[in-house]
C-alpha positions in Angstrom: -1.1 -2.2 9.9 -3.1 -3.0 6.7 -6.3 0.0 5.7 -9.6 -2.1 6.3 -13.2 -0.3 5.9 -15.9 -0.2 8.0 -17.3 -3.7 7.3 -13.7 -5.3 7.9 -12.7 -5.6 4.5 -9.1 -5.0 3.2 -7.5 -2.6 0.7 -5.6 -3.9 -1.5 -3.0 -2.3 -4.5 -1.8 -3.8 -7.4 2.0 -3.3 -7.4 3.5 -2.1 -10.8 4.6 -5.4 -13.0 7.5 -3.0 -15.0 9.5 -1.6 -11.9 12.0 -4.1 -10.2 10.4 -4.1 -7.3 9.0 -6.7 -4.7 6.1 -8.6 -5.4 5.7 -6.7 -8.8 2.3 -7.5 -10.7 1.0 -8.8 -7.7 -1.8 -7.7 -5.3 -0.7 -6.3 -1.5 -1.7 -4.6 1.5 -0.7 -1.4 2.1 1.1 -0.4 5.3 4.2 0.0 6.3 4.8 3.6 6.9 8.3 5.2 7.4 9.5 6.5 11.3 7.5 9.6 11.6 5.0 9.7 9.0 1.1 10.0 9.4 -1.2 7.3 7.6 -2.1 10.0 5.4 1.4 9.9 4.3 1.7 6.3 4.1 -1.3 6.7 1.7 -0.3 9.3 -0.3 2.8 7.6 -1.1 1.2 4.0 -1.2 -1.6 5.2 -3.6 1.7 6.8 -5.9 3.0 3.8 -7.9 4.5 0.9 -7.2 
């Protein structure tokens, strides 16, 4: 489930355009967590680079 704030409004991250990733150099939601892991987690490891 995407992060939204208090006024309904979506966070979005900018996904590294050097790393062979999906959707690299473009702008995502986050979300998406592994099996197990607390959305603190999920955004700790979101907020880490790609």
């Amino acid at each position: 489930m995407p992060l939204a704030n208090d006024r309904g409004q979506y966070v979005l991250r900018l996904r590294d355009a050097n790393k062979p990733i999906w959707a690299r150099g473009c702008w995502t939601l986050s979300g998406g967590g592994e099996p197990g892991e607390t959305l603190d987690a999920c955004v700790r490891r979101d907020s880490q680079g790609s």
